[in-house]
C-alpha positions as CSV (number, residue, x, y, z in Angstrom):
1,X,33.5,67.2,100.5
2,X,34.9,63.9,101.3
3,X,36.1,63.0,104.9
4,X,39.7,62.8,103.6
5,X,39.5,66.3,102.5
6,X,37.7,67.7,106.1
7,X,39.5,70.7,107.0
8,X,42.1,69.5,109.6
9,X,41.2,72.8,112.0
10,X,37.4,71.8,112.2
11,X,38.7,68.6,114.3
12,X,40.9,70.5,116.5
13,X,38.1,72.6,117.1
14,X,35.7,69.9,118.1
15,X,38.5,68.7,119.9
16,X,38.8,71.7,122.1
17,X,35.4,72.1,122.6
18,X,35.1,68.4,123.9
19,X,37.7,69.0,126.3
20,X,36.1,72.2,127.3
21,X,32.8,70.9,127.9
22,X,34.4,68.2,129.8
23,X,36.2,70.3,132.5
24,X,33.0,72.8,133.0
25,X,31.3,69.8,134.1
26,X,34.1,68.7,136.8
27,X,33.9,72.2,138.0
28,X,30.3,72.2,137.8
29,X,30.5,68.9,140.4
30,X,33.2,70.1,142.3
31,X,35.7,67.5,141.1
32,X,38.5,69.4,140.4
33,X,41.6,68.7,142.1
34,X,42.5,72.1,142.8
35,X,39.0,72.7,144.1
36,X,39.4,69.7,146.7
37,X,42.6,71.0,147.8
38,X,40.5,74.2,149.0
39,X,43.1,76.4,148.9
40,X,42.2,79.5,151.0
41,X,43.7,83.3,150.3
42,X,44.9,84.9,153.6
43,X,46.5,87.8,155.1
44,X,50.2,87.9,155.6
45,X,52.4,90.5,156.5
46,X,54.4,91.9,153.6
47,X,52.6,90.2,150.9
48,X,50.0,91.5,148.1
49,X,48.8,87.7,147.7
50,X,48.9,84.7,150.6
51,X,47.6,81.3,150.0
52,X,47.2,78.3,152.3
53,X,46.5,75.3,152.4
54,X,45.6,72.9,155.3
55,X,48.4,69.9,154.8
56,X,46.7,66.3,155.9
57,X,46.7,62.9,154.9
58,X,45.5,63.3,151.4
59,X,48.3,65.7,150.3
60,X,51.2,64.3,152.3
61,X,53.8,61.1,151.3
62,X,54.5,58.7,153.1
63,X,57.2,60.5,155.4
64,X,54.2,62.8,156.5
65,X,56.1,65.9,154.1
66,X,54.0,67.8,151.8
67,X,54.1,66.2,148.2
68,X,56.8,67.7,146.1
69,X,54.7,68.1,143.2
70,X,51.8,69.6,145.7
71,X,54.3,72.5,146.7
72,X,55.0,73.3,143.2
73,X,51.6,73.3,142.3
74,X,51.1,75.6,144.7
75,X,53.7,77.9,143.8
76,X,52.6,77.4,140.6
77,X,49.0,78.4,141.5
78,X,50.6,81.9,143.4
79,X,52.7,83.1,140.2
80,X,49.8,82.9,138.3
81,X,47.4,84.6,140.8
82,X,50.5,86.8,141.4
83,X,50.7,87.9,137.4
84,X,47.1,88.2,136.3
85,X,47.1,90.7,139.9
86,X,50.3,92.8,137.9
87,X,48.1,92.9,134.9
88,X,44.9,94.5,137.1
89,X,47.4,97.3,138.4
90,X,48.6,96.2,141.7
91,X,52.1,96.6,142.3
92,X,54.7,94.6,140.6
93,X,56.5,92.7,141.3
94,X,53.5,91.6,143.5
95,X,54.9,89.8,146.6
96,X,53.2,86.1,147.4
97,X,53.3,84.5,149.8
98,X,52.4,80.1,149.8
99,X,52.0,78.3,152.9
100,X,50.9,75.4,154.2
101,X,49.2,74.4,157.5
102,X,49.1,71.5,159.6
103,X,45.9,69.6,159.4
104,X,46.3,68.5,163.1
């Protein structure tokens, strides 16, 4: 078989598995972003999921406010915890709960 006629799917494949390969080894190092963010789960009245984070200098602008796209991530983060917890059998709608913490 000729390179030009290489199934198409074999380099997607390859493809995946590269990029794969390449985020187990940031995990493996601890060089994630949402692994330096060290987000912590926590107690909170009312809610079936909490998470915090601690808000300092490396996640705020320039006006000292949480990042924008920060919060959404973490809202982003909570869904998802909050959906694959539905799918284990915990009540649904779960209820989350993000929050942030001054770093001072």
């Amino acid at each position: 078989m000729t390179d030009a006629a290489a199934d198409p799917d074999d380099g997607r494949r390859a493809a995946r598995v590269a990029v794969r390969d390449a985020h187990e080894q940031v995990l493996a190092t601890g060089g994630h972003l949402l692994q330096q963010l060290q987000l912590r789960d926590v107690e909170a009245a009312g809610a079936d999921l909490a998470v915090e984070l601690t808000v300092d200098s490396r996640v705020t602008n320039p006006r000292g406010a949480l990042q924008g796209g920060l919060l959404a991530t973490l809202v982003d983060i909570v869904a998802g915890r909050a959906v694959l917890a539905g799918a284990r059998g915990t009540a649904w709608p779960p209820r989350t709960s993000p929050s942030a913490s001054s770093g001072a």
